[in-house]
Residue frames relative to the residue before (quaternion, step in Angstrom):
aa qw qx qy qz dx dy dz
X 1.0000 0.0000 0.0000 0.0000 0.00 0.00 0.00
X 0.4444 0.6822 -0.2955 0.4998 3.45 1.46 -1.02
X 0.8252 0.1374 -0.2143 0.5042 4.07 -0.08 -0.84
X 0.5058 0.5983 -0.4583 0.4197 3.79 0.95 -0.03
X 0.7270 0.4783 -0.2437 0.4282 3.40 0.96 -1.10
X 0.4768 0.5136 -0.4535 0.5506 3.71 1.74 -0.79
X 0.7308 0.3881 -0.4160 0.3771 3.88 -0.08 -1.05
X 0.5113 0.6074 -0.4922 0.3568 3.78 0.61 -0.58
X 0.6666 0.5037 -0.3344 0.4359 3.56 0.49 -2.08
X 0.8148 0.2957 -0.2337 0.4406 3.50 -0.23 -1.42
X 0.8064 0.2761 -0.3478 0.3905 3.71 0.41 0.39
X 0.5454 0.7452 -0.3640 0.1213 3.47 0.40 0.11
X 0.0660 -0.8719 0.4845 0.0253 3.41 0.16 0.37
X 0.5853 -0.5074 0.5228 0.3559 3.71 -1.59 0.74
X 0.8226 -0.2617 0.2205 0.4541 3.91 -1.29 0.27
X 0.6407 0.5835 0.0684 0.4943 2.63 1.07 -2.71
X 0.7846 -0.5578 0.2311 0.1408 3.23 0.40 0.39
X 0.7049 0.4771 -0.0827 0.5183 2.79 1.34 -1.77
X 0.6622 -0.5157 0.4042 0.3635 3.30 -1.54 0.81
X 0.3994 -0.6858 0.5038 0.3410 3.44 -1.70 -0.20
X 0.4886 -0.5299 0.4698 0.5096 3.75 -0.83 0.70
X 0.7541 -0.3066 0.3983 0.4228 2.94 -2.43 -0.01
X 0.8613 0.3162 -0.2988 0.2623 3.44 -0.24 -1.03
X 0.5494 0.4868 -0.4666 0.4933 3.79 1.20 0.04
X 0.5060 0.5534 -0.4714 0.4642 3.81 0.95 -0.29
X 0.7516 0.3456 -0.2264 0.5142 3.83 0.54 -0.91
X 0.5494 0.4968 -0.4688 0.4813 3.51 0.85 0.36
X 0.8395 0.3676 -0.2392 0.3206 2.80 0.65 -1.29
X 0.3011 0.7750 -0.3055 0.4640 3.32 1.80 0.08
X 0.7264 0.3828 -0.1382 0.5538 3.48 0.72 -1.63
X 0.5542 0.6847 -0.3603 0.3070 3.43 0.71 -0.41
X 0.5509 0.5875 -0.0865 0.5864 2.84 1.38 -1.97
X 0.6255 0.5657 -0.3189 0.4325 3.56 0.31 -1.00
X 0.6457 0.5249 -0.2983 0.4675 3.90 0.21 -1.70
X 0.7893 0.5018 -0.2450 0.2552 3.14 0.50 -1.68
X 0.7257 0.4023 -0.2857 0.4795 3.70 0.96 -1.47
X 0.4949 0.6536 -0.4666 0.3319 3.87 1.37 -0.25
X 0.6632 0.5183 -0.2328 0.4871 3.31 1.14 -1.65
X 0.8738 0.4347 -0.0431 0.2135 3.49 0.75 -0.86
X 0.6994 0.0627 -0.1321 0.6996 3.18 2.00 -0.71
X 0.5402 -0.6749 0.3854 0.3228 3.68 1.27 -0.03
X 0.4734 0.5944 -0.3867 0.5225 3.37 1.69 0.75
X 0.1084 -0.6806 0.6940 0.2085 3.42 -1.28 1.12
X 0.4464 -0.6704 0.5703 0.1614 3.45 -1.05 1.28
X 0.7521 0.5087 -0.2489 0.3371 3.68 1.14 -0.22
X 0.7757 0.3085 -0.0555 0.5478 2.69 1.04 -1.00
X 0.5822 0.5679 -0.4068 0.4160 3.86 1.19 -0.77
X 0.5937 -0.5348 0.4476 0.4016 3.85 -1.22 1.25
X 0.5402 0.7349 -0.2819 0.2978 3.69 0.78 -1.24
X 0.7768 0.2751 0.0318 0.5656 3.40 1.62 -1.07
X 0.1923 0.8296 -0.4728 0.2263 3.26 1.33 1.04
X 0.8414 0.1182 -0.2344 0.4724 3.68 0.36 -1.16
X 0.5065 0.5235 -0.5658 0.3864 3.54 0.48 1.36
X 0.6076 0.5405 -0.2846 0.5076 2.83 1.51 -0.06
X 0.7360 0.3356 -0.3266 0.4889 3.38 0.88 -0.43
X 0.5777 0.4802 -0.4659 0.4676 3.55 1.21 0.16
X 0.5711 0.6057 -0.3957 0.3878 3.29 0.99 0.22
X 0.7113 0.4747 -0.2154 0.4715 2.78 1.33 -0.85
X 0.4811 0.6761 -0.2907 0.4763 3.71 1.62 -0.03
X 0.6108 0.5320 -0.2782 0.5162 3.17 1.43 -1.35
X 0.7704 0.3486 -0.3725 0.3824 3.78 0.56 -1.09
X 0.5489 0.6296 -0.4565 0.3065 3.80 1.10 -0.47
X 0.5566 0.7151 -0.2103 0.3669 3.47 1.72 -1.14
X 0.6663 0.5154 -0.2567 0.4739 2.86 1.15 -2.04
X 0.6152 0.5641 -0.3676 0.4102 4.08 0.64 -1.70
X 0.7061 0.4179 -0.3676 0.4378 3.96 0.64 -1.17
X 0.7547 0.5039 -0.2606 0.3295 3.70 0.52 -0.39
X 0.3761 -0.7992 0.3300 0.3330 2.83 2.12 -0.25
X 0.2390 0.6799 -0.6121 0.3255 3.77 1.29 0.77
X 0.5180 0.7548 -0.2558 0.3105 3.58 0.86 -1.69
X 0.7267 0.4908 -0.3802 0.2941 3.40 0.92 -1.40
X 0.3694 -0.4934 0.6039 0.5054 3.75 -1.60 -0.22
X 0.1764 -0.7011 0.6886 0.0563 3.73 -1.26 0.69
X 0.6048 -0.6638 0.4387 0.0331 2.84 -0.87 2.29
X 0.3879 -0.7522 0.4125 0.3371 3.43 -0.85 0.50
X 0.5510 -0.5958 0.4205 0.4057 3.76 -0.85 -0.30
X 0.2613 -0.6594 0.6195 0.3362 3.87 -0.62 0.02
X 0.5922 -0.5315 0.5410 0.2721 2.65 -1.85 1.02
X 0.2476 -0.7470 0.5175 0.3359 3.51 -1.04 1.29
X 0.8347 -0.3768 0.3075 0.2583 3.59 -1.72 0.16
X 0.5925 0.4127 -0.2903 0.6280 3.77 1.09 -0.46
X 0.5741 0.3957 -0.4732 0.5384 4.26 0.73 -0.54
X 0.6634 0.5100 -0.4202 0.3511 3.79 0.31 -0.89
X 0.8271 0.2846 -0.2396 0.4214 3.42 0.70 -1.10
X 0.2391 0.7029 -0.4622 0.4849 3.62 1.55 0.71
X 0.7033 0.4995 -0.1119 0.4933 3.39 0.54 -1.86
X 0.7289 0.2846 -0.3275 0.5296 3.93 0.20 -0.20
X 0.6201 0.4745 -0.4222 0.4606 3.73 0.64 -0.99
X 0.9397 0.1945 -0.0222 0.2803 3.58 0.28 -1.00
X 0.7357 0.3220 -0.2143 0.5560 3.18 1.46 -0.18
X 0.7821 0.2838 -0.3102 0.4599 3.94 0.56 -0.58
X 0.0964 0.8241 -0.5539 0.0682 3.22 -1.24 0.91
X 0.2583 -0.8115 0.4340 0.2941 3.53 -0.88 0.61
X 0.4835 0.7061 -0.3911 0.3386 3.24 1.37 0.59
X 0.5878 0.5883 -0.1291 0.5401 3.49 1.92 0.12
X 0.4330 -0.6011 0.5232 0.4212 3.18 -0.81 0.19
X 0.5082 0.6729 -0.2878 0.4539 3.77 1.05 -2.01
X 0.9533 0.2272 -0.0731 0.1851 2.79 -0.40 -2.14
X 0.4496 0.6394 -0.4385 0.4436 3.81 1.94 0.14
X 0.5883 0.5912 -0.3180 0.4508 3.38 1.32 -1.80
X 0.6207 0.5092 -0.2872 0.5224 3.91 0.28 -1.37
X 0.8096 0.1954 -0.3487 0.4298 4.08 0.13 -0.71
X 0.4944 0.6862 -0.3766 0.3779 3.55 1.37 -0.10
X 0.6071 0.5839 -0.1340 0.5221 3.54 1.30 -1.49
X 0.5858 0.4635 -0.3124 0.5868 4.15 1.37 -0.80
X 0.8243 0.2342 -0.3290 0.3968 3.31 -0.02 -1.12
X 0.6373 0.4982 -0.5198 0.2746 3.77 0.41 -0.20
X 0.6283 0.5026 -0.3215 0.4992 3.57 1.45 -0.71
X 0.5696 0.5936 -0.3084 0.4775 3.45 1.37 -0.31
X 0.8630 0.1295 -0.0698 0.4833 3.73 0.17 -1.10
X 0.4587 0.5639 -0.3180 0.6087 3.57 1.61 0.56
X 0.4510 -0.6881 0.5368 0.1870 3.72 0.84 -0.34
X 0.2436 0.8808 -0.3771 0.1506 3.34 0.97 -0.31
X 0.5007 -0.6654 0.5072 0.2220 3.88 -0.47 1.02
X 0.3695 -0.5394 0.5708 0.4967 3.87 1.22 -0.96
X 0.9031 -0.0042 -0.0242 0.4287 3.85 -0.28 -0.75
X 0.4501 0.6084 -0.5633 0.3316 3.34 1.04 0.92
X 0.9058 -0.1782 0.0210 0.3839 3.31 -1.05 1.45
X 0.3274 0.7237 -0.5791 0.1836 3.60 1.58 0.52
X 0.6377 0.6460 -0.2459 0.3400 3.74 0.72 -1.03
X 0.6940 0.4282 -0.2804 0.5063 3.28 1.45 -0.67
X 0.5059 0.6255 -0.4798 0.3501 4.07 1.38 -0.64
X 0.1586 0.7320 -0.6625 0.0050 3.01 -1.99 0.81
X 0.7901 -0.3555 -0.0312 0.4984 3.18 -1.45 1.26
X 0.5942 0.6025 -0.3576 0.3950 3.91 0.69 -1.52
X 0.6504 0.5891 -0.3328 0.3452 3.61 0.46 -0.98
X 0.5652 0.6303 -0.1859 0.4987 3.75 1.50 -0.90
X 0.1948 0.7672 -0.6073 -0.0684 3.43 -1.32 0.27
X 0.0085 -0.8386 0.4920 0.2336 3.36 0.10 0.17
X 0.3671 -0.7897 0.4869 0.0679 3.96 -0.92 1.27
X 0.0757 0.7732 -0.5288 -0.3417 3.09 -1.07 -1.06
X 0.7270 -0.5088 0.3907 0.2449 3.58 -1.72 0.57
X 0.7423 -0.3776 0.3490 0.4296 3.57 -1.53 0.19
X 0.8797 0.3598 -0.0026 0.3109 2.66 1.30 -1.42
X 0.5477 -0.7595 0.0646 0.3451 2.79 1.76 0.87
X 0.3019 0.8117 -0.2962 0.4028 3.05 1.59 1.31
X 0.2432 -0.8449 0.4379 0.1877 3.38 0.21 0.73
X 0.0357 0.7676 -0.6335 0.0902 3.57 -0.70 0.98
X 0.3207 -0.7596 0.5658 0.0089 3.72 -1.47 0.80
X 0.1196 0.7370 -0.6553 0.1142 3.65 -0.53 1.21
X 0.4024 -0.6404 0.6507 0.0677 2.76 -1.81 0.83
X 0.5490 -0.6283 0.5064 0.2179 3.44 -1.58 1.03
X 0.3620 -0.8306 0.3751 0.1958 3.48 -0.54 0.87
X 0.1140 -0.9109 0.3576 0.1716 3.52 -0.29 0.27
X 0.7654 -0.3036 0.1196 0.5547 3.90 -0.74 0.00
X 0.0178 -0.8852 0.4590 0.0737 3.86 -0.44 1.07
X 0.7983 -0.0168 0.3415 0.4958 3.23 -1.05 -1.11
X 0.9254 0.2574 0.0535 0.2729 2.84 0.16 -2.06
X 0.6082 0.3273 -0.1520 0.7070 2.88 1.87 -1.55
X 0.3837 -0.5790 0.7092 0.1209 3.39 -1.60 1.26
X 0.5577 0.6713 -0.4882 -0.0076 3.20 -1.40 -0.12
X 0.6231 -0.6371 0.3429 0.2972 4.06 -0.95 0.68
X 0.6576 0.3661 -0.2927 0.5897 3.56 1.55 -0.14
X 0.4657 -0.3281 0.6008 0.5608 3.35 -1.85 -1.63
X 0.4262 -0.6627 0.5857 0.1903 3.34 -1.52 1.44
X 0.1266 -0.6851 0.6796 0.2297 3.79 -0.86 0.32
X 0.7672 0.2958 -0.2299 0.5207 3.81 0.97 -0.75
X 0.0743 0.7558 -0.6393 0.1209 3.34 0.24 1.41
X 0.5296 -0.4727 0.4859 0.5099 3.84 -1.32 0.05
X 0.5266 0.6297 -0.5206 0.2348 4.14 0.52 -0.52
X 0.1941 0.7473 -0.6325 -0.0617 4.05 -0.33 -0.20
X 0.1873 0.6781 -0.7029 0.1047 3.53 0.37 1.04
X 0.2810 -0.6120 0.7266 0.1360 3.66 -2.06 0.78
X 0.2639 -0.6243 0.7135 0.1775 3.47 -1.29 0.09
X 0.1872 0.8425 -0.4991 -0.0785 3.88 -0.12 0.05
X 0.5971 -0.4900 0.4000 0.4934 3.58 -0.89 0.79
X 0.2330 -0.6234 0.7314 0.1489 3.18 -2.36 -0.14
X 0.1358 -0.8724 0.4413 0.1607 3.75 0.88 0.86
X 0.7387 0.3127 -0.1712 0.5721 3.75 -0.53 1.27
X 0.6761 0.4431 -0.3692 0.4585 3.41 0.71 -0.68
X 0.5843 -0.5158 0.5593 0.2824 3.98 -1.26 1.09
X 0.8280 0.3191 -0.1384 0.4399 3.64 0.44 -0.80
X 0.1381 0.7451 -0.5567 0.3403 3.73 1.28 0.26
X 0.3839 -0.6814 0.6002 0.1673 3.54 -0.89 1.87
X 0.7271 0.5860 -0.2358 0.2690 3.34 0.30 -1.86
X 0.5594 0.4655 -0.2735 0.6290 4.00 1.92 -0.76
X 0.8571 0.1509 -0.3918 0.2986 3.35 -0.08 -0.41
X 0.5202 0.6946 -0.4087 0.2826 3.55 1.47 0.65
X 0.4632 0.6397 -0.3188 0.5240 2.77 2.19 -0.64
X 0.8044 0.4677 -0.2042 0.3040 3.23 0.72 -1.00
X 0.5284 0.6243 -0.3046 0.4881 3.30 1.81 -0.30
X 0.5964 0.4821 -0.2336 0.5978 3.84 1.33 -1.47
X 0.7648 0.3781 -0.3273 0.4063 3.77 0.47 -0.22
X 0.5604 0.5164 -0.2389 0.6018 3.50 1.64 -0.01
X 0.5735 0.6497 -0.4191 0.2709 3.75 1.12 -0.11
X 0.3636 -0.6219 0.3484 0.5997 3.83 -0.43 -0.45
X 0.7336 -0.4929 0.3682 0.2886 3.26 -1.57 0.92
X 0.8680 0.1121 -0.1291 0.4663 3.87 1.16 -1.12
X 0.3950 0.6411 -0.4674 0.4631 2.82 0.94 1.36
X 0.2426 -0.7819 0.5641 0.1073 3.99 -0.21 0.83
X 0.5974 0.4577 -0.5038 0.4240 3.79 0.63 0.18
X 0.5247 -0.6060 0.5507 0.2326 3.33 -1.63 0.70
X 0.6951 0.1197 -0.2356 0.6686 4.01 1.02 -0.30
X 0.0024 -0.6530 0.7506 -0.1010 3.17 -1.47 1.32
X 0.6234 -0.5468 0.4068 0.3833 3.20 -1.51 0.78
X 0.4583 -0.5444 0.6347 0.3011 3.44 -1.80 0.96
X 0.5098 -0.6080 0.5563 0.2468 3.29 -1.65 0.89
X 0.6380 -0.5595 0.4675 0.2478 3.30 -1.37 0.44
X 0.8003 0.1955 0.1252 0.5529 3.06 0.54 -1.28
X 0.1825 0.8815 -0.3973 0.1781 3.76 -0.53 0.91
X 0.1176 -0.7641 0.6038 0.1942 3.63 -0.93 0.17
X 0.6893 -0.5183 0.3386 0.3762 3.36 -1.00 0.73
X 0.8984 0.2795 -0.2063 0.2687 3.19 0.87 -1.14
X 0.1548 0.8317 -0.4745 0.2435 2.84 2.26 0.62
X 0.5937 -0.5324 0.5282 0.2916 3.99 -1.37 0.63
X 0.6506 0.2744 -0.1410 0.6939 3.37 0.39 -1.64
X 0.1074 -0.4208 0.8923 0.1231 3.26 -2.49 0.10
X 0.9444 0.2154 -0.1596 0.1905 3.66 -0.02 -0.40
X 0.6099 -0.6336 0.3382 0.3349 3.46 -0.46 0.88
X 0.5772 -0.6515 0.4382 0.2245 3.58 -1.14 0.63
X 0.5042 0.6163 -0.3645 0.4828 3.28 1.59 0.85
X 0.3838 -0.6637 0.5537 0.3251 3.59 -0.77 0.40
X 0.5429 -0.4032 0.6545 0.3381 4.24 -1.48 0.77
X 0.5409 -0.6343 0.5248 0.1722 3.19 -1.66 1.36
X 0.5356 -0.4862 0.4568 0.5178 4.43 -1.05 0.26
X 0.6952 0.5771 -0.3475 0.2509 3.49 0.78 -1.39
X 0.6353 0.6284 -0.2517 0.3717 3.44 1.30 -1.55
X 0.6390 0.5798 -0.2368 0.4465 3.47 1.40 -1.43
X 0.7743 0.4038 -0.2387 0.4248 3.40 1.00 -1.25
X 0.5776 0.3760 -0.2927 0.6629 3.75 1.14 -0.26
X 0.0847 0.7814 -0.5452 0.2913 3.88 0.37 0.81
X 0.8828 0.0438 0.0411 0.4659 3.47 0.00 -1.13
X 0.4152 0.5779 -0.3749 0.5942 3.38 1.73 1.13
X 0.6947 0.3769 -0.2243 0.5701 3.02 0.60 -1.20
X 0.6114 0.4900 -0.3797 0.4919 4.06 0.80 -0.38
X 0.6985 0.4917 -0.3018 0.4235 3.51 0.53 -1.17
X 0.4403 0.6419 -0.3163 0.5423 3.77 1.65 0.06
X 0.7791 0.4832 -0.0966 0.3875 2.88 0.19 -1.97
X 0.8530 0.2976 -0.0344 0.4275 3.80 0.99 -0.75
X 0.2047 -0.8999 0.2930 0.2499 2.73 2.56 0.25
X 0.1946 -0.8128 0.5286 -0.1482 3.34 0.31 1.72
X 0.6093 -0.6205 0.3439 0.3542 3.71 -0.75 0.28
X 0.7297 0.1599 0.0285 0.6642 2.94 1.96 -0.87
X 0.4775 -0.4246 0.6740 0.3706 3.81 -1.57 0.37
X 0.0577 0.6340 -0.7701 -0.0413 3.44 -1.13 1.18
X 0.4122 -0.7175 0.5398 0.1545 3.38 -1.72 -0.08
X 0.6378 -0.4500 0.2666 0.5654 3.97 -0.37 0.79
X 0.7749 0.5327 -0.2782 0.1959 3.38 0.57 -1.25
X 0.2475 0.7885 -0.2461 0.5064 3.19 2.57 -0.79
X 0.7354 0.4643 -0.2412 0.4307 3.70 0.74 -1.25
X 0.6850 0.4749 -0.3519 0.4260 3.32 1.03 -0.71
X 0.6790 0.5153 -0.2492 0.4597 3.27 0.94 -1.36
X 0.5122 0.7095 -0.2612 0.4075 3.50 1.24 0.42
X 0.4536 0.4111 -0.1626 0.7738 3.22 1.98 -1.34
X 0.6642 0.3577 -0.5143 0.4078 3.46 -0.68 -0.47
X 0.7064 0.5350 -0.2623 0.3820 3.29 -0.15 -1.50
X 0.7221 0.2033 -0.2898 0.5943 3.93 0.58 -0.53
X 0.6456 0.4947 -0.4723 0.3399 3.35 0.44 -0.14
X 0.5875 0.5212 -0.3220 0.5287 3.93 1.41 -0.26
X 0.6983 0.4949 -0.3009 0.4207 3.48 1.29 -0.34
X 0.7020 0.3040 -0.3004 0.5697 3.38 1.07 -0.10
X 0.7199 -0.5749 0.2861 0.2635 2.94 0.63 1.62
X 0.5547 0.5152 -0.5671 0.3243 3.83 0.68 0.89
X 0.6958 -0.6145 0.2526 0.2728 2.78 -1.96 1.41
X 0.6193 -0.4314 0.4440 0.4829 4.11 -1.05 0.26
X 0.6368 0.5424 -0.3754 0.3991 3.94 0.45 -0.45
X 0.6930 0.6137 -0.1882 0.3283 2.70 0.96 -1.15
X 0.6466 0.4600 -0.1531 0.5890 3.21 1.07 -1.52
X 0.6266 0.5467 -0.4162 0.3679 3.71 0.81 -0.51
X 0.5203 0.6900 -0.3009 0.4034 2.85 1.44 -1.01
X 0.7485 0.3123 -0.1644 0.5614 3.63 0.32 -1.24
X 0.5964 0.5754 -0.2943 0.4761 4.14 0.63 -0.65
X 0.1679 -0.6947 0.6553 0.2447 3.72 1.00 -0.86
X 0.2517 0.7007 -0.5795 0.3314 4.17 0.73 0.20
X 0.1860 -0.8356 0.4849 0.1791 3.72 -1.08 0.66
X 0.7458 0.1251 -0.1405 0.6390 3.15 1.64 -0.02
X 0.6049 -0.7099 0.2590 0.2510 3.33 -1.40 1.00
X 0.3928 0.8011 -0.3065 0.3316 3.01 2.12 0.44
X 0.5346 0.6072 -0.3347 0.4832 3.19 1.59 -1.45
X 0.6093 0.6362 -0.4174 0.2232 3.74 0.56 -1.46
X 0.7323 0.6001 0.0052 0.3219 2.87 0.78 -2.05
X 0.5633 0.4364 -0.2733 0.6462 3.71 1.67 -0.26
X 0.4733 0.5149 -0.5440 0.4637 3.73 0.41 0.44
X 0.5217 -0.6274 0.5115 0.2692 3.09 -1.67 0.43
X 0.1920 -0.7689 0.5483 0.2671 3.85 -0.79 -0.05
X 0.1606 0.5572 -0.8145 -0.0174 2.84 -2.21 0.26
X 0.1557 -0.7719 0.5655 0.2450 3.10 -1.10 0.42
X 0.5728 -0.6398 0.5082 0.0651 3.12 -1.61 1.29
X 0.1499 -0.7937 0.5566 0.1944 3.76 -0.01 0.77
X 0.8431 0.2095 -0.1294 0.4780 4.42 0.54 -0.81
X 0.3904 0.3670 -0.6851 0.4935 4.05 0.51 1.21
């Protein structure tokens, strides 16, 4: 089992051909592991028995890091002509579809949002919407167990302090059509994304069905959009974050700052994003 596993490491490859990064090698490593524990009572890692598959594993990842396969690869920002694609033609608050769809951008948008951190689990309670000294109304959201922040409850004193804040006058004003989305939800239904009805009237109370939006739909979000609105490119939820950052470094706020709302722990992570700057989020 010992030289099968050496030929596995140093030869495996993805369908496509291409090698696996560092960290699917060490998944898939541990995988293997669980299994022969549960099954033949062999730790492929640690037992002496499984030394030079192990160290050819460990060759493979030293290979993979020099070639730069290893690396994490930043997302891209959404460029400026997809953004203004995406309001002209796809978000609206005049829909059920098309309020939910601009509701689901800006929260991954002015939330920082990873794309699949704990969006599936948010509901209405999680929301608050405030206002400023200056009598500006703005809308944050309680954070919950993430990536980054561990913990056994909901955090209220996470490192995230993203705001949402109105835009008075402006047609596109996040902070209105969120109000207007949470007031359009169904009443006994505690998730924050519920299915859009089929069939509706503007002045219908509810728009949405007493059913919670599928993990898949949430996580293919800005894929399945980047279709729908024939974007220049397939972006990805995560595209959305690296979107806020990216304008938020262009108008000249400080790296704390943005950490602040990013949950980022160093001002390195920031700085590996792509740019464009965004002239109307």
């Amino acid at each position: 089992m010992n030289c099968l596993l050496r030929k596995f490491y140093a030869e495996t490859k993805r369908v496509n051909g291409e090698v696996y990064a560092k960290k699917s090698m060490i998944s898939l490593r541990y995988g293997l592991q669980k299994h022969f524990l549960k099954t033949r009572k062999e730790d492929i890692i640690n037992d002496e028995s499984y030394k030079t598959s192990n160290e050819m594993f460990k060759a493979v990842l030293v290979k993979l890091k020099k070639d730069g396969v290893g690396e994490s690869k930043q997302k891209e920002a959404i460029a400026p002509e997809d953004l203004s694609k995406l309001y002209d033609t796809v978000f609206s608050t005049e829909t059920p579809t098309g309020l939910q769809k601009k509701t689901i951008f800006e929260y991954l948008y002015y939330f920082c949002n990873r794309g699949r951190e704990n969006i599936r689990e948010l509901q209405k309670e999680d929301f608050s919407v405030s206002m400023d000294s200056t009598g500006r109304e703005y809308v944050t959201v309680r954070e919950r167990q993430t990536k980054n922040h561990r913990g056994d409850d909901l955090q209220d004193n996470s490192n995230k302090q993203g705001r949402m804040y109105d835009r008075p006058g402006d047609p596109n004003c996040p902070v209105a059509s969120f109000k207007k989305y949470l007031g359009k939800l169904h009443p006994n239904n505690p998730n924050f994304w519920q299915r859009p009805k089929k069939k509706f009237n503007e002045s219908d109370e509810t728009w949405y069905d007493n059913s919670p939006v599928g993990k898949n739909a949430l996580y293919s979000f800005m894929s399945n959009l980047s279709s729908e609105a024939n974007l220049s490119k397939r972006y990805t939820n995560h595209c959305i974050r690296a979107t806020s950052i990216s304008t938020l470094d262009h108008q000249g706020i400080e790296a704390r700052h943005i950490m602040s709302v990013s949950g980022h722990k160093n001002e390195t992570s920031i700085k590996s994003y792509s740019w464009y700057k965004h002239k109307f989020l």
